[in-house]
VOPA-220044 format. One record per atom (N, C-alpha, C, CB): residue in three letters; x, z, y. Coordinates in steps of 0.02 Angstrom, whole numbers, plus 50000, padded with zeros to 5 digits. Glycine has a CB too. Layout:
N
ALAXZY;...
//
This chain:
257
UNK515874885848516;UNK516274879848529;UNK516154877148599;UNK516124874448477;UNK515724876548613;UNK515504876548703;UNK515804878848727;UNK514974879148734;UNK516054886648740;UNK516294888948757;UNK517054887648774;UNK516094891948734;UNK517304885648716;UNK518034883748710;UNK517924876348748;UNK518374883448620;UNK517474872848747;UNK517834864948758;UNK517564864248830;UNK517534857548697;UNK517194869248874;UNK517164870448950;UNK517574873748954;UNK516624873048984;UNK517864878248944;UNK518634883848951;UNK519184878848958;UNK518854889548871;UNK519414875448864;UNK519914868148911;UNK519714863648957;UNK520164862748869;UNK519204862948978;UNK519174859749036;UNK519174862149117;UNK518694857049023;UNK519264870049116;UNK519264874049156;UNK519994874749165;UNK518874879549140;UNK520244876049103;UNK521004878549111;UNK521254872649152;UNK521464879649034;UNK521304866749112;UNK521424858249130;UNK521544858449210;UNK520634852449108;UNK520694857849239;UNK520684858649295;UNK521244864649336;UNK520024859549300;UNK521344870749318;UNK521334876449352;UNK522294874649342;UNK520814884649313;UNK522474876849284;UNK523284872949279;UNK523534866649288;UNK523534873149222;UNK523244859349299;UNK523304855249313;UNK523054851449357;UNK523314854249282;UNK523274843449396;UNK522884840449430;UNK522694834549399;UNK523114839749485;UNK522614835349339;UNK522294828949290;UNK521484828349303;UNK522434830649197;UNK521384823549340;UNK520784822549375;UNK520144823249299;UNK520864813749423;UNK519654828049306;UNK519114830549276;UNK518524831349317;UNK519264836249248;UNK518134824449334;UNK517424828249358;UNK517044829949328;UNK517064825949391;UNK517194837149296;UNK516484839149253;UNK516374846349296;UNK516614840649148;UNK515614846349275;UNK515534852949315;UNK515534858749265;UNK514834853049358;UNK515814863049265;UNK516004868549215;UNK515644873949233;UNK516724870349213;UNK515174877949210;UNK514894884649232;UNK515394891149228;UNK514264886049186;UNK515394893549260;UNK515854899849291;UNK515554905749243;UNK515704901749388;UNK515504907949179;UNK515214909649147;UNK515764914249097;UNK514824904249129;UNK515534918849068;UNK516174925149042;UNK516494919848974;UNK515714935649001;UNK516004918148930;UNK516204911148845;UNK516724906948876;UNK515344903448814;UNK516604904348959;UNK516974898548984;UNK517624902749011;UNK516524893549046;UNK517664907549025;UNK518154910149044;UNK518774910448998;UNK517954915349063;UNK518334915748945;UNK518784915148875;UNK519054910048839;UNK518494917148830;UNK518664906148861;UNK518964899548827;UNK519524895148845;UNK518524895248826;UNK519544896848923;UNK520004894548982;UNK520424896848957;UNK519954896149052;UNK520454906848946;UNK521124908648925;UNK521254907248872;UNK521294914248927;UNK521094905148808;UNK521434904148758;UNK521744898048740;UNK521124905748719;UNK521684892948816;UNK521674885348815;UNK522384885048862;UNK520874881148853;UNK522704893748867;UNK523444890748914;UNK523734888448890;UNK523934894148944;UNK523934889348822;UNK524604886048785;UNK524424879748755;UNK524934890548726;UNK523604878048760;UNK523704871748733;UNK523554865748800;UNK523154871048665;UNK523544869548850;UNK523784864448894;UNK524434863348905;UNK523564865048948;UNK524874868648903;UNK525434868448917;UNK525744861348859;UNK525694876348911;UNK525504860148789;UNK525674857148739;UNK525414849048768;UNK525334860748670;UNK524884850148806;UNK524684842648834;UNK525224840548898;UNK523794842848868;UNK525434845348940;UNK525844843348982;UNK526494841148951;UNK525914848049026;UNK526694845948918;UNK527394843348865;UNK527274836048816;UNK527544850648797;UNK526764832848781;UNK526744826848760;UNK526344822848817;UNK526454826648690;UNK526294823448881;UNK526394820248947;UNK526944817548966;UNK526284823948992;UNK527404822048955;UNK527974822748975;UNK528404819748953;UNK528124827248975;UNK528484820248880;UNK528844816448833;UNK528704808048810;UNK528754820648777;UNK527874808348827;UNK527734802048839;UNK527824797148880;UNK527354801848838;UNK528214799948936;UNK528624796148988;UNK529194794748994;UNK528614798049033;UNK529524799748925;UNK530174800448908;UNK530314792648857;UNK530274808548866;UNK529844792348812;UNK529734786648773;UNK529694780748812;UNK529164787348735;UNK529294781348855;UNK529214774548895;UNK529684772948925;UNK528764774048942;UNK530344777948944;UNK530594775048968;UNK531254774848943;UNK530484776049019;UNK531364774848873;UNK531934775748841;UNK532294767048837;UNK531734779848762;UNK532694767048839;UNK533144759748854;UNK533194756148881;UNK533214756148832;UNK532624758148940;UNK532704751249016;UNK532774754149082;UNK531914745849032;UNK532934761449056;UNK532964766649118;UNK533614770349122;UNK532384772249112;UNK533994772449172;UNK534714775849155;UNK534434783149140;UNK535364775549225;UNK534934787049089;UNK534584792849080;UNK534494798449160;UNK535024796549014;UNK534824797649199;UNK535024801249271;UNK534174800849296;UNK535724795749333;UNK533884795149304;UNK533294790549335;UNK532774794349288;UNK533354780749326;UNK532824793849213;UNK532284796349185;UNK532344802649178;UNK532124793649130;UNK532964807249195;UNK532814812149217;UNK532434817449264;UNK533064812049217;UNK532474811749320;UNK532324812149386;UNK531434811049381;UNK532794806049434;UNK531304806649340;UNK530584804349327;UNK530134808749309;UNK530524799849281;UNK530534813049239;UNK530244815549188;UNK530124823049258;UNK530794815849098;UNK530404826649289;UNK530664829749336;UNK529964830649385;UNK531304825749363;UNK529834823449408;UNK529094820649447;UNK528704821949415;UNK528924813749462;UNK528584820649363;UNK527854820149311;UNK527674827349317;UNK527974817449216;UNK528204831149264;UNK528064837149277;UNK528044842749337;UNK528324838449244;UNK528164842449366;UNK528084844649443;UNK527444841549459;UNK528694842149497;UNK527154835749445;UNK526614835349497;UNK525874835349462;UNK526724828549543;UNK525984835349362;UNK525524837049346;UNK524914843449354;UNK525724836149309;UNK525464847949357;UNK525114855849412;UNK525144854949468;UNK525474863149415;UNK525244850749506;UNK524914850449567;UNK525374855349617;UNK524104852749557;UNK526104859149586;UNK526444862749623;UNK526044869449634;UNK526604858949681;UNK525694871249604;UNK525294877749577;UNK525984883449563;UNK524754875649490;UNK526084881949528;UNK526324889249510;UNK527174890149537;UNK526254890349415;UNK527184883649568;UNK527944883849622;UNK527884887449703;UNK528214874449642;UNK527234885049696;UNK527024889649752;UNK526764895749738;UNK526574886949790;UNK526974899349702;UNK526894906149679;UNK527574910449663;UNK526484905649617;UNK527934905249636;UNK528854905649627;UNK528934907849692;UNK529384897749611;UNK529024903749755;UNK529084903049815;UNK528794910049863;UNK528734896649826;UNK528054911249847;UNK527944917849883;UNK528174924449853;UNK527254918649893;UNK528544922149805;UNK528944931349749;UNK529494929849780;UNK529104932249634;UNK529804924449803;UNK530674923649829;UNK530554926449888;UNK531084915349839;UNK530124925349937;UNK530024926049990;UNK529694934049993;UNK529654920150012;UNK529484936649946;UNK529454943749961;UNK530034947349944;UNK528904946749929;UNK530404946249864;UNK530884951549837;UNK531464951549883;UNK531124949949760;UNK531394945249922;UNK532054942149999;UNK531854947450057;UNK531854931250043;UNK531244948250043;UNK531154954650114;UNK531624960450080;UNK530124958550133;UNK531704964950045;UNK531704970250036;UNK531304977950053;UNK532124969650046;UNK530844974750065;UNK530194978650103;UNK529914981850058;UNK529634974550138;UNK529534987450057;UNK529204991050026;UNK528584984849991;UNK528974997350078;UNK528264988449920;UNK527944984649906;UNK527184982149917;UNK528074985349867;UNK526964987149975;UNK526324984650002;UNK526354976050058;UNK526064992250054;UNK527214977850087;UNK527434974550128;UNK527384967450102;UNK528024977050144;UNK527994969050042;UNK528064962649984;UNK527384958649964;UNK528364965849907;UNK526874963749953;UNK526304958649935;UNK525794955450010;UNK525734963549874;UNK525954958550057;UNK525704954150137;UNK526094946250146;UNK526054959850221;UNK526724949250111;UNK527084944250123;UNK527024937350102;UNK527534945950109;UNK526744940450011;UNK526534934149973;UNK525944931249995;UNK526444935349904;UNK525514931650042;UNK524924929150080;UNK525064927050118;UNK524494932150099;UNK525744928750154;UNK525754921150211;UNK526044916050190;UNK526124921550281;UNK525574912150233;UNK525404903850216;UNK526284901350235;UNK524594899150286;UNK526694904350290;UNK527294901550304;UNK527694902150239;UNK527614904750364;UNK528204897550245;UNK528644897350208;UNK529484899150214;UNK528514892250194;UNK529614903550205;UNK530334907550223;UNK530964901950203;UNK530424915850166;UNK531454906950230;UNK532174903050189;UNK532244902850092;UNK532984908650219;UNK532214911050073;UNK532304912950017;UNK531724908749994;UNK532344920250005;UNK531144904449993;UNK530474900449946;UNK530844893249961;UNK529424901149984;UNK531214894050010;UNK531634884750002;UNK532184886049971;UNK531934879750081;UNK532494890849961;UNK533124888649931;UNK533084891749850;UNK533814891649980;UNK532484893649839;UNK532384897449756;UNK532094889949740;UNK531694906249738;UNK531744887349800;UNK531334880749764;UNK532064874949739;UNK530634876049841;UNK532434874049801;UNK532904867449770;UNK533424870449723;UNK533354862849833;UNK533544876749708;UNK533854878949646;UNK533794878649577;UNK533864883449649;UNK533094881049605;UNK532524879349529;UNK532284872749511;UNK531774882849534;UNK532274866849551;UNK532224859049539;UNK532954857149495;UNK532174854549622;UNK533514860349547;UNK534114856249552;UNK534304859749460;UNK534774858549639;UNK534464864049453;UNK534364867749390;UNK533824864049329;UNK534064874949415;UNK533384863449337;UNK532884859749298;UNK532924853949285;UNK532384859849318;UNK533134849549336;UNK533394842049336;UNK533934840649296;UNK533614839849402;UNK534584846349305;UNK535194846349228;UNK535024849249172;UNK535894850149235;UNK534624853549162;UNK534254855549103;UNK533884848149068;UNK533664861749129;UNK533534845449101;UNK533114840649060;UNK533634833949072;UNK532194839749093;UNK534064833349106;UNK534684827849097;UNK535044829149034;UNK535274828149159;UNK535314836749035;UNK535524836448970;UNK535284836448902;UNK535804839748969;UNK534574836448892;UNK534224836548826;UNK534144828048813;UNK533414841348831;UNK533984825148875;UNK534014817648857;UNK534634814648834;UNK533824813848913;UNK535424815748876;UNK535854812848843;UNK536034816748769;UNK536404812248890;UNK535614823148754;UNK535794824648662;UNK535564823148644;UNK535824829048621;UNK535104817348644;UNK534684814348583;UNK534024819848554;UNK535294812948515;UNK534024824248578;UNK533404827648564;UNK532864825848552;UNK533264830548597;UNK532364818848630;UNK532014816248625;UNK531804810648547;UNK532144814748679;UNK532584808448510;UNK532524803448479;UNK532254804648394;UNK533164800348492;UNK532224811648402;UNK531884816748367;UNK531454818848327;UNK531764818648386;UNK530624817448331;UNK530074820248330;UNK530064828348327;UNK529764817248278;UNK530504828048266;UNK530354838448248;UNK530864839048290;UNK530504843648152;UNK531494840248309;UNK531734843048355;UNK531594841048444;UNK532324842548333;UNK531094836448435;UNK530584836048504;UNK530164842448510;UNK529994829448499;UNK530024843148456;UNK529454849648456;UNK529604854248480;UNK529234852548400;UNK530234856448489;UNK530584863248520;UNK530414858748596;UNK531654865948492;UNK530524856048639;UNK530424854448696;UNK529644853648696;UNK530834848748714;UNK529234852248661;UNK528434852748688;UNK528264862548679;UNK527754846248619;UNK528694865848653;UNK528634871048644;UNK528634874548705;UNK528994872648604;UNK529164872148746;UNK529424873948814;UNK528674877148859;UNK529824865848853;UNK528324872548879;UNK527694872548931;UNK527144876348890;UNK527404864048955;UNK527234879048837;UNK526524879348791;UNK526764886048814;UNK526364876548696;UNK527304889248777;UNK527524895148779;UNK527674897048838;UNK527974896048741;UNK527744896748886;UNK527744897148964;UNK527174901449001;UNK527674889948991;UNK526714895348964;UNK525944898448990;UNK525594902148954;UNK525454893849004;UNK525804904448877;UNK525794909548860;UNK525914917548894;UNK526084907948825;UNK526644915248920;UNK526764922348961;UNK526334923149001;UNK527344923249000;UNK526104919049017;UNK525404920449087;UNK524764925749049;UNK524854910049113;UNK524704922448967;UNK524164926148973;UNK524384935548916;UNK523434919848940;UNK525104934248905;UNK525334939848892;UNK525514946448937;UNK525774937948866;UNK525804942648996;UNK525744949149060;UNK524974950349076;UNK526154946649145;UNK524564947449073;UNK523864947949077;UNK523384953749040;UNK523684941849056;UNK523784951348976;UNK523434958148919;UNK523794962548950;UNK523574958548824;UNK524394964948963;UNK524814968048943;UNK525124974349013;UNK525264962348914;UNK524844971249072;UNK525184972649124;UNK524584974049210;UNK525764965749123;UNK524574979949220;UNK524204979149271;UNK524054975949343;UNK524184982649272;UNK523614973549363;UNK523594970049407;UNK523614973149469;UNK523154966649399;UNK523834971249536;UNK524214974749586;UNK523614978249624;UNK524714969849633;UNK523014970449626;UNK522644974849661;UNK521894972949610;UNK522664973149755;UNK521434975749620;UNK520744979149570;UNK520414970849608;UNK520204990449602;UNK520574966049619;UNK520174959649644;UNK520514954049639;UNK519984959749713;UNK520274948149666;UNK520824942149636;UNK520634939249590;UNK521444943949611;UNK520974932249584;UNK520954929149517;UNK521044931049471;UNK521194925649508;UNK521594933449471;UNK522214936449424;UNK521644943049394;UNK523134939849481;UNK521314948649421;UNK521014953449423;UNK520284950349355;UNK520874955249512;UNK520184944349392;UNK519524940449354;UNK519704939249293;UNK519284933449382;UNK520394937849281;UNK520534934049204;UNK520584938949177;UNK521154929349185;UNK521004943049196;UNK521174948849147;UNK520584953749136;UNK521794953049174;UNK519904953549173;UNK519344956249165;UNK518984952749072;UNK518894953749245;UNK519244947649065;UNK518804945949008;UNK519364943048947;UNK518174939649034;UNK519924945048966;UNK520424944748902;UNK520494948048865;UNK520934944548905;UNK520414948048793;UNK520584951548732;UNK521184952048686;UNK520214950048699;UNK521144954048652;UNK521784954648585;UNK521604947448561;UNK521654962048507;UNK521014946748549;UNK520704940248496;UNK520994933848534;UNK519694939548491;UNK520794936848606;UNK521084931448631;UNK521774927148661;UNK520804931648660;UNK521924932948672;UNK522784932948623;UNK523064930948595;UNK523004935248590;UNK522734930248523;UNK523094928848465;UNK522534921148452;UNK523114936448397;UNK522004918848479;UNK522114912348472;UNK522324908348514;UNK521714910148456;UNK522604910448570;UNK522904906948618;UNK523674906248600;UNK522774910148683;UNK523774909348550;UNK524434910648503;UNK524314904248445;UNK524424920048461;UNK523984903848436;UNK523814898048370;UNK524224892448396;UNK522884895048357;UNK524014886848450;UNK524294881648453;UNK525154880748434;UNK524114880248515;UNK525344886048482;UNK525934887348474;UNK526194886548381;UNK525984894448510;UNK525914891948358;UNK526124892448295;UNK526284887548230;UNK525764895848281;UNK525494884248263;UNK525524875148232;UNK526054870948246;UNK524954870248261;UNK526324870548303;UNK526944865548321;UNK527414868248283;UNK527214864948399;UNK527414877648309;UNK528104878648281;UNK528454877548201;UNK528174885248295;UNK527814879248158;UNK527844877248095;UNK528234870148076;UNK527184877148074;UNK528074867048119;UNK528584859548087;UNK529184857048127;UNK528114851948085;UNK529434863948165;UNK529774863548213;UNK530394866648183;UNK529464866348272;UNK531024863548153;UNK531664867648135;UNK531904872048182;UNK532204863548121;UNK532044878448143;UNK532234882648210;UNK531894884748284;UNK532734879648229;UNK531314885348249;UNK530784884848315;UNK530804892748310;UNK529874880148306;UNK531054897548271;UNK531044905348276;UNK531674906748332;UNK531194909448190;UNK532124902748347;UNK532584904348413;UNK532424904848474;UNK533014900548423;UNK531784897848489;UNK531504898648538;UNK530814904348547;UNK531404892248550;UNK530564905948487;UNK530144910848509;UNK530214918748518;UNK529714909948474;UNK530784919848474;UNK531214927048499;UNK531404925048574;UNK532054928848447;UNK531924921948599;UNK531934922048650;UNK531774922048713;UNK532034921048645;UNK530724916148714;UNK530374921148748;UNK530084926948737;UNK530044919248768;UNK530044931048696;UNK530004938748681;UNK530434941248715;UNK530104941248616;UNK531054940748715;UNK531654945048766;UNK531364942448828;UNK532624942948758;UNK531384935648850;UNK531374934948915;UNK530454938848939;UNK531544925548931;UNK530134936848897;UNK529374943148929;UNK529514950648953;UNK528764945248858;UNK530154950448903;UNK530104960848900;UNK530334960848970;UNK530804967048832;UNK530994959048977;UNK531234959849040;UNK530944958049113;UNK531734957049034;UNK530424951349111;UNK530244949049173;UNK529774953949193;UNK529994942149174;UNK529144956549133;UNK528684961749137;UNK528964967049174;UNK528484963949073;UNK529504971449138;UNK529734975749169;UNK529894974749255;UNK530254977149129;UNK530174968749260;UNK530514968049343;UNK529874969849375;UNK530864959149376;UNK529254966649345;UNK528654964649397;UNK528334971649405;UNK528044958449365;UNK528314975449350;UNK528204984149395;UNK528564986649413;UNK527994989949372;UNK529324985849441;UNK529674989349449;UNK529724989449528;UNK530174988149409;UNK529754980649548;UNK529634977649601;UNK528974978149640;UNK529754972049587;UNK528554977449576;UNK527994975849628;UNK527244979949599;UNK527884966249633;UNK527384983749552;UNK527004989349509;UNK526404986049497;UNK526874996849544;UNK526394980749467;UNK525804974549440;UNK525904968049445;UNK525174974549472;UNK525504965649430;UNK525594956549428;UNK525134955449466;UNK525494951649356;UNK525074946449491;UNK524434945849535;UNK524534938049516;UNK524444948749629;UNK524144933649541;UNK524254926149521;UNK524804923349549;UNK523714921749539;UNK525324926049591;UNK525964923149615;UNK526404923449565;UNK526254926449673;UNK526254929349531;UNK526934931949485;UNK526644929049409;UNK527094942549486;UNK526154928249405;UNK526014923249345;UNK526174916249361;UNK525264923349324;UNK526214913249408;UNK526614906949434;UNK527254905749408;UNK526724907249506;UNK527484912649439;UNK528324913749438;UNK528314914249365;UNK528714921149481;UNK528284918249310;UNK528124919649222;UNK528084912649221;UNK527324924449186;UNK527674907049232;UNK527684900649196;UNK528204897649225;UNK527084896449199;UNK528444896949267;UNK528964892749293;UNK529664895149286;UNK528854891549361;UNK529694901849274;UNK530214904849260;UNK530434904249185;UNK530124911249282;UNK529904906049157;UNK529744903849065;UNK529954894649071;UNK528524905449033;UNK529844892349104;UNK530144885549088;UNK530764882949084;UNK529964882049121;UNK530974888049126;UNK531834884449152;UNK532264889949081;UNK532234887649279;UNK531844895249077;UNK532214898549020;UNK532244894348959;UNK531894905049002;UNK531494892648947;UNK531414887848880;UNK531844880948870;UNK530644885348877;UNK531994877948935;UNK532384872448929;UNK533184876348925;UNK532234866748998;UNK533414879548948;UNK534154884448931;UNK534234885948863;UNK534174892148968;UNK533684888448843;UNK533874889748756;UNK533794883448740;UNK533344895048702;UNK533564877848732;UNK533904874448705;UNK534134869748713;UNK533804873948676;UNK534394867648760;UNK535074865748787;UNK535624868748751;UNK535144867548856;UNK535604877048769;UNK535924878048750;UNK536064880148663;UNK535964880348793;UNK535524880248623;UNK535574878748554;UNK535544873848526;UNK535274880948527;UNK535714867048562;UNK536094861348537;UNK536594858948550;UNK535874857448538;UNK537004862648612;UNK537684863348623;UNK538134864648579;UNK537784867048659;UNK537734872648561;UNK538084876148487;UNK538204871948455;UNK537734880848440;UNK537924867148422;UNK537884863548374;UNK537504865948318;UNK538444862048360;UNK537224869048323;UNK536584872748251;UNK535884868348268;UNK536304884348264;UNK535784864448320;UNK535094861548332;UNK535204854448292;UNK534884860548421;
//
């Protein structure tokens, strides 16, 4: 249990900028614990999130608390894994071979293709979470749950390309995590998830659907770049987000939500 409750406080720190001065030992128990603590941070950022949604339900225009909810989340990671979005736009925009592509993701400059994937991916995200507020989603609880699902399952994919997918180069962060990840750990980093989803109607639409969206992004990332590295686990969570808010958006459009 040590293990796990320095790990969420590692993850905390490491995925978020929710101020934690604790000193955490760098230790293999704390590691594991970090990884099995992605998706349930992701579940703390999402009732972050939603908790701002509440606060600001009837004295705020929904446009504004869109825009809010928009801030929160963007600046709870600290722009971590947008700046990882940003150095994959800015390489797959070269068309360069892929030793090239990954020099590329190390410079500190910032290209055209990392500004204009960035205000696509805001501007996109901003009508995604505009439109879940004017459907009444929020007003919810259990069909809230599919939206705290969003960020949990996100950062899941992080630690599913992880098991699953080799790393570009034999060093790195990215190299470190996946040094002490298991099946076990896997599947309890799978738990949180499972708990929400259970009281979540129709929470099996959104979890098939990140299954399709893993198969395919996995595949791009060796195809492109013949491994993952901590940029492209950036890109997996942030990419996993804007997908997770699309399904359901768009499965309450349908009208089946």
């Amino acid at each position: 249990m040590k293990g796990f409750g320095y790990g969420l406080v590692l993850a905390l720190q490491f995925l978020t900028r929710v101020p934690l001065p604790v000193n955490v030992p760098w230790e293999k128990a704390v590691l594991k614990g970090a990884l099995k603590s992605f998706s349930l941070v992701g579940l703390i950022i999402g009732f972050l999130v939603m908790g701002v949604s509440i606060l600001a339900d009837g004295w705020l225009p929904a446009w504004f608390t869109a825009l809010l909810l928009l801030s929160v989340w963007t600046a709870l990671p600290g722009g971590l894994h947008l700046d990882g979005l940003m150095d994959v736009a800015d390489a797959i925009g070269s068309n360069a071979p892929v030793e090239k592509k990954l020099t590329i993701m190390k410079d500190p400059h910032v290209g055209s293709f990392a500004m204009l994937t960035l205000i696509f991916y805001l501007l996109w995200k901003l009508a995604l979470i505009y439109g879940l507020l004017t459907s009444g989603i929020m007003d919810d609880f259990l069909t809230a749950g599919m939206f705290l699902l969003v960020p949990a399952c996100s950062r899941f994919l992080a630690i599913l390309l992880l098991r699953t997918t080799p790393t570009v180069k034999q060093e790195g962060l990215a190299f470190t995590w996946q040094a002490h990840l298991t099946n076990r750990d896997v599947i309890a980093g799978l738990l949180p998830i499972i708990f929400i989803g259970v009281f979540v109607p129709d929470a099996w639409f959104l979890l098939a659907g990140y299954g399709v969206f893993f198969y395919f992004l996995r595949g791009w990332f060796l195809t492109k770049f013949h491994g993952i590295n901590g940029d492209m686990l950036g890109t997996a969570i942030e990419g996993g987000e804007l997908w997770g808010l699309m399904m359901v958006y768009l499965f309450i459009l349908s009208g089946t939500g």
